[in-house]
N, CA, C and O of each residue as an XYZ file, in Angstrom:
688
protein
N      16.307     19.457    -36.077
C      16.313     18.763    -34.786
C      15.417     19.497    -33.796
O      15.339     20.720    -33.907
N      14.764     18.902    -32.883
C      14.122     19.049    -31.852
C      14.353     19.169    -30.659
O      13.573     18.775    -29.792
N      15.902     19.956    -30.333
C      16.483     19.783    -28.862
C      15.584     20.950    -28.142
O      15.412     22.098    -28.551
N      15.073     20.356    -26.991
C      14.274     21.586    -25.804
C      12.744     21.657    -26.259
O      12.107     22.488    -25.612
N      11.993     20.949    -27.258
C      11.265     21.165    -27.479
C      10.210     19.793    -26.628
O      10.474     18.620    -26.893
N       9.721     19.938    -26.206
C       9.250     18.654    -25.462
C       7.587     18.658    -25.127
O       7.058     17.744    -24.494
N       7.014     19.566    -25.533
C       5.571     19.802    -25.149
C       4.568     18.440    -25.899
O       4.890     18.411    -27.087
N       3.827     17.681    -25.698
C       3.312     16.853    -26.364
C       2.423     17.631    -27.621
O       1.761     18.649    -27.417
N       2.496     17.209    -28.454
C       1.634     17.973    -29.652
C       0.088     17.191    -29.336
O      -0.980     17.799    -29.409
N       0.187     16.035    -29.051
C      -0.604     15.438    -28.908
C      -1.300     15.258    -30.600
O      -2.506     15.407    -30.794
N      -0.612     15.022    -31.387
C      -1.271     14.712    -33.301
C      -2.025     15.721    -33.853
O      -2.886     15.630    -34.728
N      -1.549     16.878    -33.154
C      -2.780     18.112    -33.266
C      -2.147     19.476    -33.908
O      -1.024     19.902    -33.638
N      -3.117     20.106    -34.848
C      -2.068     21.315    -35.097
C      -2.155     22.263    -34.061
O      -2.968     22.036    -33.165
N      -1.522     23.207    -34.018
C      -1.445     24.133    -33.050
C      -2.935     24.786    -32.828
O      -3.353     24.978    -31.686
N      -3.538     25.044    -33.732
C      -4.676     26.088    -33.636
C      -6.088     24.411    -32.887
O      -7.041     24.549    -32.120
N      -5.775     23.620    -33.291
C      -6.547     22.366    -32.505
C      -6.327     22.297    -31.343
O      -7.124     22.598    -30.455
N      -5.090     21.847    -31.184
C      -4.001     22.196    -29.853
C      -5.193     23.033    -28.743
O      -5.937     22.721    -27.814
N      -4.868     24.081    -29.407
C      -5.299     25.508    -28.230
C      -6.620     25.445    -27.687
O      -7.018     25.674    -26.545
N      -7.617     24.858    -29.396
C      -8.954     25.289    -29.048
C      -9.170     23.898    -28.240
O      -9.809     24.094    -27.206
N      -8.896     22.885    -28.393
C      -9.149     21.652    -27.388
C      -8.536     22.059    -26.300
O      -9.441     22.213    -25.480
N      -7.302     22.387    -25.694
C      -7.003     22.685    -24.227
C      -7.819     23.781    -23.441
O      -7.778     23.885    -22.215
N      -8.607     24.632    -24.320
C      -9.508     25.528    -23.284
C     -10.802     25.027    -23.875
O     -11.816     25.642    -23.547
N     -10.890     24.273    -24.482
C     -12.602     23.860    -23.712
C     -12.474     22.792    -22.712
O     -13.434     22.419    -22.037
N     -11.272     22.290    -22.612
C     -10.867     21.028    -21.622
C     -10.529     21.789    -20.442
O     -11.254     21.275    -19.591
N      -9.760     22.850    -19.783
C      -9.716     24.077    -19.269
C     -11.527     24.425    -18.733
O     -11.976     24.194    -17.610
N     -12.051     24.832    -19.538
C     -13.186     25.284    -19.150
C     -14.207     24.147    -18.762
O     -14.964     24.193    -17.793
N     -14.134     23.393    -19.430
C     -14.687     21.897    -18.674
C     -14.435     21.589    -17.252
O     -15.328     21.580    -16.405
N     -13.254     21.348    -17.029
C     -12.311     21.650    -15.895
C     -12.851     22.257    -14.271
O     -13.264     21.966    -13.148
N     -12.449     23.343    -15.240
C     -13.019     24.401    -14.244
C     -14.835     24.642    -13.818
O     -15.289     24.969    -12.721
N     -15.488     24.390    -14.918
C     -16.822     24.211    -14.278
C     -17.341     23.345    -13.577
O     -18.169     23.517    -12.682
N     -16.701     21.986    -14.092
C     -17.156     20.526    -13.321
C     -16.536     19.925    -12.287
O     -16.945     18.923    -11.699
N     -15.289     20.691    -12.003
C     -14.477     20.229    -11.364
C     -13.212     18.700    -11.490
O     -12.048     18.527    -11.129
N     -14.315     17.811    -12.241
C     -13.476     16.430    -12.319
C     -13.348     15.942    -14.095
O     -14.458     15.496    -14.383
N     -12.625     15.888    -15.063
C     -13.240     15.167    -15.937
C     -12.789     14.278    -16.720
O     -11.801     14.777    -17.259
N     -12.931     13.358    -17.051
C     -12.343     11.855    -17.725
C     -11.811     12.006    -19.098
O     -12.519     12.601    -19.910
N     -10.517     11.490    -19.514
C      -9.831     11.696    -20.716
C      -8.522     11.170    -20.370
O      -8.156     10.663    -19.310
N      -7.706     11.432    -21.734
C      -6.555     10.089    -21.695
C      -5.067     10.874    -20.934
O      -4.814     12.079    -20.902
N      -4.345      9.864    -20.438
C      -3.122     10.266    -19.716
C      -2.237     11.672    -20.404
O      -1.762     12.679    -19.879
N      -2.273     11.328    -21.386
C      -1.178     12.806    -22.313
C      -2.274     13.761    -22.409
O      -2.003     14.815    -21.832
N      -3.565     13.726    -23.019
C      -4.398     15.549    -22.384
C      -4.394     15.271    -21.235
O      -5.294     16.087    -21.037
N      -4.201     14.831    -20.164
C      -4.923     15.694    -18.779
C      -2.852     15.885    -18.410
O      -2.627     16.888    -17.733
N      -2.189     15.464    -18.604
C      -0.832     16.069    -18.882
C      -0.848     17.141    -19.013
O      -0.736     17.800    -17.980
N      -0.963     17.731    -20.055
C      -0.726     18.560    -21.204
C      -1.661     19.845    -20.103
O      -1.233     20.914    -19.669
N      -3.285     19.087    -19.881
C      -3.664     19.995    -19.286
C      -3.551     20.830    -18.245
O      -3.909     21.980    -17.995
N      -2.635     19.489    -17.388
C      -2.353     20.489    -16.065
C      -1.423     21.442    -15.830
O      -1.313     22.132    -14.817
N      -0.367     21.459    -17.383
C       0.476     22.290    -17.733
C      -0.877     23.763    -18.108
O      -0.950     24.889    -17.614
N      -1.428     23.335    -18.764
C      -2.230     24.510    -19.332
C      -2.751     25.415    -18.028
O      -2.539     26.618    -17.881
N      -3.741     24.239    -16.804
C      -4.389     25.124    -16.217
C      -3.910     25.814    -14.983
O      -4.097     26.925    -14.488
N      -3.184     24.686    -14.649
C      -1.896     25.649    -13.333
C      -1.578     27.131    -13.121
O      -1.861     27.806    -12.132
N      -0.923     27.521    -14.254
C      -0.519     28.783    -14.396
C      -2.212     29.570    -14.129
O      -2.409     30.306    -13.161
N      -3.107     29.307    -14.975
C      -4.495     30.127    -14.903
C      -4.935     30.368    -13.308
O      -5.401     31.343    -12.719
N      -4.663     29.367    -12.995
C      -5.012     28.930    -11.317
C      -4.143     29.933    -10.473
O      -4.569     30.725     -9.632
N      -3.567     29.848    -10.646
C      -2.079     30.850     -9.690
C      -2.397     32.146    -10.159
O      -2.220     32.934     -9.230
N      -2.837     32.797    -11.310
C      -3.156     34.345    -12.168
C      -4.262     34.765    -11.472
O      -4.457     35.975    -11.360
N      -5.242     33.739    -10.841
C      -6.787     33.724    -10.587
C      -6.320     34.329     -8.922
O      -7.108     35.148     -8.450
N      -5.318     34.021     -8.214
C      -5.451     34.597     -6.775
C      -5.128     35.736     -6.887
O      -5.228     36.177     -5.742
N      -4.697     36.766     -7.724
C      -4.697     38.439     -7.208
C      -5.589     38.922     -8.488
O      -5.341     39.380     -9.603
N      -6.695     38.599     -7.782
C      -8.043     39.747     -9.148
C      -7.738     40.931     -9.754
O      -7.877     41.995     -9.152
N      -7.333     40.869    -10.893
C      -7.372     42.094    -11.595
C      -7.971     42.161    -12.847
O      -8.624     41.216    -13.289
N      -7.788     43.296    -13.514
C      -8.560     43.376    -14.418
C      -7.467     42.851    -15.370
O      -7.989     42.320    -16.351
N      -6.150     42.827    -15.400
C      -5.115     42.371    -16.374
C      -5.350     40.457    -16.175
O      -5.590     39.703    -17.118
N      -5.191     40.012    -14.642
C      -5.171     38.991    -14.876
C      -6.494     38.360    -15.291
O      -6.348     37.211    -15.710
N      -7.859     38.851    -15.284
C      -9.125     38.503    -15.966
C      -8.384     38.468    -17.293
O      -7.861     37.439    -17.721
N      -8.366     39.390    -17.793
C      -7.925     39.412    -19.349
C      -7.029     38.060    -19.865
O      -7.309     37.146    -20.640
N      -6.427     38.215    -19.466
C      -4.983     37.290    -19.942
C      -5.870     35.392    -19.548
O      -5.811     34.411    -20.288
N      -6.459     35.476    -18.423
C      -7.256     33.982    -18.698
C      -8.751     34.353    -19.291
O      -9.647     33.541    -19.060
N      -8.917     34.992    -19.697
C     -10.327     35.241    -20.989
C      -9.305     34.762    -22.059
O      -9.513     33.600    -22.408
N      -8.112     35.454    -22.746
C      -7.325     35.115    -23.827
C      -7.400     33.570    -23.776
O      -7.774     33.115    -24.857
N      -7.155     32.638    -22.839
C      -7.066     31.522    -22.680
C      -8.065     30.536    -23.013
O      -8.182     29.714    -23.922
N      -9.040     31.000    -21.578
C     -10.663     30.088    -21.368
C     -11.180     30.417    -22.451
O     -11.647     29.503    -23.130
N     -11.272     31.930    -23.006
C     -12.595     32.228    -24.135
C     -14.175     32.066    -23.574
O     -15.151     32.230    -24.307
N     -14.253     31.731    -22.210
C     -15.560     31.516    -21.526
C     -15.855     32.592    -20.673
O     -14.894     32.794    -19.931
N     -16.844     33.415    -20.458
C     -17.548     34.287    -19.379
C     -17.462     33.380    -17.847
O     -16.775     33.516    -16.835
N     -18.557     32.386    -18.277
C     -18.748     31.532    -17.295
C     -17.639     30.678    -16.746
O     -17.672     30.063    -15.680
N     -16.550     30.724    -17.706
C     -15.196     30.099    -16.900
C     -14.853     30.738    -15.893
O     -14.851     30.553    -14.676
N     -14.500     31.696    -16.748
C     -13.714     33.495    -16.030
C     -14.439     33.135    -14.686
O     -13.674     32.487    -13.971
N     -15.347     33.289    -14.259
C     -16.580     33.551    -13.561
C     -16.564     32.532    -12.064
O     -16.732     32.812    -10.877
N     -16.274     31.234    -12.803
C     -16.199     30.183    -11.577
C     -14.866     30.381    -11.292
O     -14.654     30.338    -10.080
N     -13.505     30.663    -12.235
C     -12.487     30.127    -12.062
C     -11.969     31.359    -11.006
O     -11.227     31.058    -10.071
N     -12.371     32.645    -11.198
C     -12.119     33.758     -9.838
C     -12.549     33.908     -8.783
O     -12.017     34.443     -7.810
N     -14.355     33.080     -8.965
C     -15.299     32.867     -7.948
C     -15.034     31.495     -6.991
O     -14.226     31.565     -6.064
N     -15.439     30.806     -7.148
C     -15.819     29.469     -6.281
C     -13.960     28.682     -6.397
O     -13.434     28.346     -5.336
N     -13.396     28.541     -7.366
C     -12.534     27.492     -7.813
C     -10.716     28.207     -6.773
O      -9.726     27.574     -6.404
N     -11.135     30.020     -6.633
C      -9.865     30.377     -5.907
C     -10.113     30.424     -4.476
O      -9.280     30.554     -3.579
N     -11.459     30.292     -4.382
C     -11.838     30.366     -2.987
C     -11.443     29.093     -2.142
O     -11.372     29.256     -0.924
N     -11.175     27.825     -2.667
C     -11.118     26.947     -2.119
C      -9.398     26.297     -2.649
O      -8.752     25.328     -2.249
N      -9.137     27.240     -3.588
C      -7.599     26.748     -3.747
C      -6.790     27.791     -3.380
O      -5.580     27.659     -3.193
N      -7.582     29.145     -3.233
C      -6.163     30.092     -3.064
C      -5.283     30.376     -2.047
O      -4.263     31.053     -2.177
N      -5.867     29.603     -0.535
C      -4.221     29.325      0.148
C      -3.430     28.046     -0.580
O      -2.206     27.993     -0.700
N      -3.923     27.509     -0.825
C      -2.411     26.444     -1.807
C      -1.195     26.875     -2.670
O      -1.298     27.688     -3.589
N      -0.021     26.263     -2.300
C       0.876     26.980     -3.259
C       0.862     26.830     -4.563
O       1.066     27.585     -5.514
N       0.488     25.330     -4.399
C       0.428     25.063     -5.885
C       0.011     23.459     -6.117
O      -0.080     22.780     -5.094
N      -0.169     23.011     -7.011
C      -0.743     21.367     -7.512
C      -1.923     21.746     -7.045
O      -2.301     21.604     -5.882
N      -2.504     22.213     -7.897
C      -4.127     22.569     -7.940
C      -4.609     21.161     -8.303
O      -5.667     20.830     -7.767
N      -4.071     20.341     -9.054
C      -4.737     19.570     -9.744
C      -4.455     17.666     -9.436
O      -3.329     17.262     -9.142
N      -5.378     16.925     -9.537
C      -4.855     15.641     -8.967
C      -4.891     14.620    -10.542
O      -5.770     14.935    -11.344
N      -4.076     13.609    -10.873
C      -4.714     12.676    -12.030
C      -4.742     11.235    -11.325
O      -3.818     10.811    -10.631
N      -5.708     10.669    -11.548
C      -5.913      9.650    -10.680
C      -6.044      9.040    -12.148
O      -6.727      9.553    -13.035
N      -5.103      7.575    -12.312
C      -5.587      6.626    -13.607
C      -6.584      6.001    -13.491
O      -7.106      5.790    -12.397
N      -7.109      5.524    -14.762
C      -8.527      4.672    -14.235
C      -8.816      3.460    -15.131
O      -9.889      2.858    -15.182
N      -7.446      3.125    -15.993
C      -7.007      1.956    -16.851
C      -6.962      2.214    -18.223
O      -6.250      3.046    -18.786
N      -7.829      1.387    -18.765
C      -7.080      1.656    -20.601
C      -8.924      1.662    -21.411
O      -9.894      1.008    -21.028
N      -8.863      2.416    -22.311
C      -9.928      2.491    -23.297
C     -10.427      1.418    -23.922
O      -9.446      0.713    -24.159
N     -11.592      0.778    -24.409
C     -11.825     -0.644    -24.720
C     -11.286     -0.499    -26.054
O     -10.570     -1.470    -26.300
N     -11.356      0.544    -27.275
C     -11.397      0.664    -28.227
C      -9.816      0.638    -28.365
O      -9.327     -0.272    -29.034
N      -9.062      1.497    -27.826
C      -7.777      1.732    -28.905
C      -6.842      1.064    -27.297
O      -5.674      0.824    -27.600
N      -7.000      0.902    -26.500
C      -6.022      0.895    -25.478
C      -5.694      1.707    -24.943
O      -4.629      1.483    -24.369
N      -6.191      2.914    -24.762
C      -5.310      4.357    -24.329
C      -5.433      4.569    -22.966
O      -6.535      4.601    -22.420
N      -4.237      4.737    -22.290
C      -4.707      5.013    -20.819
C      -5.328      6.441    -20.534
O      -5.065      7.551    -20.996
N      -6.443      5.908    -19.405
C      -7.498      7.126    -19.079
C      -7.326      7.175    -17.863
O      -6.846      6.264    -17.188
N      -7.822      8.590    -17.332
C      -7.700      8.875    -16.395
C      -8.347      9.754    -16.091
O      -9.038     10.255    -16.977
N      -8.419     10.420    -14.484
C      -9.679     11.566    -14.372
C      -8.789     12.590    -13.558
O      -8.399     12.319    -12.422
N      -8.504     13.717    -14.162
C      -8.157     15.071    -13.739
C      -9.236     15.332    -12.644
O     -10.407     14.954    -12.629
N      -8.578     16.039    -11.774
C     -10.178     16.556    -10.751
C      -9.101     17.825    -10.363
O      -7.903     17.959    -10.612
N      -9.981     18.608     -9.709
C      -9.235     20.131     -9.254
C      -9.149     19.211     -7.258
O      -9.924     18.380     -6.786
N      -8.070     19.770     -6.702
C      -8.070     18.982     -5.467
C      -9.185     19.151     -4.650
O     -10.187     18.444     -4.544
N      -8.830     20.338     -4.005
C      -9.640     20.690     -2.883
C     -11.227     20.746     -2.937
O     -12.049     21.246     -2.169
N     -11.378     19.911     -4.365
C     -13.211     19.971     -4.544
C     -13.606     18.259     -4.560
O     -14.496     17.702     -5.203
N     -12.486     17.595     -3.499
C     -13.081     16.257     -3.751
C     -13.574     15.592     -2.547
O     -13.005     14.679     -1.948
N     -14.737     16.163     -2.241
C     -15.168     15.829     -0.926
C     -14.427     14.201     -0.061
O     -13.863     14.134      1.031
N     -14.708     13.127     -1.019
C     -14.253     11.862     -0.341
C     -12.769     12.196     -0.089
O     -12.639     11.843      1.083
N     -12.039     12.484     -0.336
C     -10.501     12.895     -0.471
C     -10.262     13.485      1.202
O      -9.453     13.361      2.121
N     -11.606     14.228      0.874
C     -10.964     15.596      2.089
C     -11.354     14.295      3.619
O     -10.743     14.347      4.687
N     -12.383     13.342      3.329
C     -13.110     13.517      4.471
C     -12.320     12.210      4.776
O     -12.140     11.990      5.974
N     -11.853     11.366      3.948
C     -10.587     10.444      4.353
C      -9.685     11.225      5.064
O      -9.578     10.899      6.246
N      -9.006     12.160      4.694
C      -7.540     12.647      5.075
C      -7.909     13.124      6.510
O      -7.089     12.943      7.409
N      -9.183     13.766      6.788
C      -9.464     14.097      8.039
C      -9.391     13.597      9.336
O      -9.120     14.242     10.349
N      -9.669     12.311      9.242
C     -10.192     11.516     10.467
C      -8.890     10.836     10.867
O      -9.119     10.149     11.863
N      -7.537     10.744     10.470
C      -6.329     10.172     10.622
C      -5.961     10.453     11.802
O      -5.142     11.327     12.086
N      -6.600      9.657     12.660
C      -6.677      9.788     14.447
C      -5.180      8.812     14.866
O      -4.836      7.739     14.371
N      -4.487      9.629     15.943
C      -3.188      8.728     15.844
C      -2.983      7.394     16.524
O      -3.358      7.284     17.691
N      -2.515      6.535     16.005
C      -2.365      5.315     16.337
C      -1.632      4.715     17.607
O      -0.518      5.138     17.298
N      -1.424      4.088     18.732
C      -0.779      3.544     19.568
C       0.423      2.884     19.409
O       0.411      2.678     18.195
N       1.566      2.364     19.876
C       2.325      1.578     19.241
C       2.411      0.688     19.981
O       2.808      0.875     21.131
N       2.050     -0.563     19.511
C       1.994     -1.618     20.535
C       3.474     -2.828     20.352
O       3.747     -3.232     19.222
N       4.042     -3.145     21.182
C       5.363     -4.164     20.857
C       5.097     -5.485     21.330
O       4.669     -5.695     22.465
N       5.359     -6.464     20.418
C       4.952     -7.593     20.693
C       5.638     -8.114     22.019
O       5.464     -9.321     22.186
N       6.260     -7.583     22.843
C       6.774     -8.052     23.681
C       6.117     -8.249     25.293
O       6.562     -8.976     26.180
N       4.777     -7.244     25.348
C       3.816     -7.140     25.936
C       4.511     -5.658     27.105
O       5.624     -5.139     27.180
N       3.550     -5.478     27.649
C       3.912     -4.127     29.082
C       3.491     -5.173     29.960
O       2.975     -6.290     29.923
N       4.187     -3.854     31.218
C       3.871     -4.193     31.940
C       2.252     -4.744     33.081
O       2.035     -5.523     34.009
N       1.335     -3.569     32.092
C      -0.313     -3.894     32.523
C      -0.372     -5.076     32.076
O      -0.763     -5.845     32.954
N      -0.119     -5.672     30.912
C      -1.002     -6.781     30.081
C      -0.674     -8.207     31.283
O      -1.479     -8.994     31.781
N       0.661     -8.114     31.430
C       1.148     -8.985     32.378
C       0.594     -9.274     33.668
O       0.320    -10.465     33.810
N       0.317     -8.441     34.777
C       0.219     -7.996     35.610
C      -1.655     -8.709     35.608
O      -2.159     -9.498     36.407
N      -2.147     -8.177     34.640
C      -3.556     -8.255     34.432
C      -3.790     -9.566     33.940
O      -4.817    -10.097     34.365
N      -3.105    -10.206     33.163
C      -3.013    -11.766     32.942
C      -3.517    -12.492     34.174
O      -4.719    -12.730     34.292
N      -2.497    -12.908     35.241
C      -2.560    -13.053     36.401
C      -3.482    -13.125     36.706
O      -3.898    -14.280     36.792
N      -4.524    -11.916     37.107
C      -5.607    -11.471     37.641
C      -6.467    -12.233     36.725
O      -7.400    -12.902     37.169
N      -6.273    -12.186     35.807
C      -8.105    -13.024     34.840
C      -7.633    -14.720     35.190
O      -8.641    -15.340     35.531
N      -6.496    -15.522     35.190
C      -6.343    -16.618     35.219
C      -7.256    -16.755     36.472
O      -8.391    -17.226     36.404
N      -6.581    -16.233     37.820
C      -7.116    -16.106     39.074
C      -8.738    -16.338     39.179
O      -9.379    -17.257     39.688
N      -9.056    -15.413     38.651
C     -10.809    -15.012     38.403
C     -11.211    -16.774     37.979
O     -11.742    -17.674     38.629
N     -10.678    -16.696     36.625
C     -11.331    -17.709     35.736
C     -11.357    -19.295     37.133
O     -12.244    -19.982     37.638
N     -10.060    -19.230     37.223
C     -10.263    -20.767     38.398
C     -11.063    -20.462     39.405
O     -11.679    -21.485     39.706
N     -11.334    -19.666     40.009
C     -12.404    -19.083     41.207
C     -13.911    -19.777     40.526
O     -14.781    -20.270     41.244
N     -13.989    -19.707     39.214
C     -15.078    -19.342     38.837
C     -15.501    -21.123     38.774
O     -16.543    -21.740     38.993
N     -14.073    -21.537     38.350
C     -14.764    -23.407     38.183
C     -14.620    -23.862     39.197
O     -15.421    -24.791     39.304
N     -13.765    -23.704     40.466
C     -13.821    -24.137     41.267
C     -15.528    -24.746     41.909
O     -15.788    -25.925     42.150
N     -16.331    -23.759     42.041
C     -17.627    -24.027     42.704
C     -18.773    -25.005     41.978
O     -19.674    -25.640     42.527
N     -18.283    -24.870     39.915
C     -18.710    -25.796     39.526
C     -18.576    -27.073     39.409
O     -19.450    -27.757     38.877
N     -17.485    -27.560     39.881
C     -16.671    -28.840     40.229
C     -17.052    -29.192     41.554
O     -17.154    -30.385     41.840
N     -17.384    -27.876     42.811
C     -17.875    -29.133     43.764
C     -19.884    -29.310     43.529
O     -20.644    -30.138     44.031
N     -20.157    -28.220     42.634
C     -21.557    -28.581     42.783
C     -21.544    -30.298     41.955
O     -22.104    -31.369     42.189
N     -21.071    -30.049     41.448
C     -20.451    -31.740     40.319
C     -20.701    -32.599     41.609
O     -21.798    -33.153     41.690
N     -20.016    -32.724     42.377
C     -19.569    -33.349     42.848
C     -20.631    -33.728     43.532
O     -21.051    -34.885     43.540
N     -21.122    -32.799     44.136
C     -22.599    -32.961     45.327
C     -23.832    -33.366     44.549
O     -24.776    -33.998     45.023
N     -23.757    -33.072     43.698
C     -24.789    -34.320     42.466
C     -24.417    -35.368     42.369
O     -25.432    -36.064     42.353
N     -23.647    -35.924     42.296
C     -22.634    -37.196     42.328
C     -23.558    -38.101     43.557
O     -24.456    -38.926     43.391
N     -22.870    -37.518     44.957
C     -23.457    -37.881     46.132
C     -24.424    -38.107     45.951
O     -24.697    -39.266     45.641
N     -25.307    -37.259     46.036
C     -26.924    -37.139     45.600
C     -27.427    -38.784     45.132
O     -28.140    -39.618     45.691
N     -26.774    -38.775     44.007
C     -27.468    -40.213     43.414
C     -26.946    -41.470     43.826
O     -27.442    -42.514     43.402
């Protein structure tokens, strides 16, 4: 029986397993965003989380222990450099999965992992959330008040065209 065991194998042996989650890991981490099906980018954000959180206190133990992982120089490299610089006040959910529907071939739902804080449109939406007024259909007191005043205006305004009307009238 299988009680507590719950990790997706994803149809893979273990030693597949590993070597596909860190080049997907190191993909990841260099490109920032990358497209694949709902259960790996799962699986992955289990994988890269922890790496992400090891990456904010530089050491030479925690280099090590995500080299064991990435297996990349150039991972190592972005993932201490550029990738903590822009996540390491966050506590945590480094990572976003946005779906993006189903595969033509087999049906599989896909989706695109992205690291957060590297998604420019994301950031520059959330920014501008300028606060809103609350208006009640019941009207204030200006709208009222100011009503009045434009009706006023507006008849002022036909009044003079109704007698020029009129003095053309005469006229002929």
């Amino acid at each position: 029986m299988r009680h507590g065991k719950k990790f997706n194998h994803l149809g893979r042996t273990a030693s597949h397993r590993k070597a596909m989650l860190s080049n997907m890991a190191n993909s990841l981490i260099l490109h920032k965003r990358i497209s694949t099906t709902l259960a790996k980018a799962k699986e992955l954000k289990k994988y890269v989380e922890p790496l992400i959180t090891r990456a904010k206190e530089d050491t030479t133990h925690n280099r090590r222990v995500a080299f064991s992982y990435l297996q990349s120089k150039e991972g190592i490299k972005a993932l201490f450099g550029e990738v903590v610089e822009k996540i390491g006040n966050r506590a945590g959910g480094y990572t976003r999965i946005i779906k993006t529907g189903f595969r033509l071939g087999d049906n599989a739902e896909m989706c695109i992992i992205e690291l957060v804080d590297f998604n420019e449109l994301m950031l520059k939406e959330a920014k501008p959330a300028k606060k809103t007024t609350r208006r009640s259909r019941r009207g204030s007191g200006k709208a009222e008040s100011a009503a009045p005043a434009a009706k006023a205006e507006a008849t002022k305004a036909e009044e003079p065209k109704a007698e020029e009307n009129n003095e053309e009238k005469s006229a002929e």
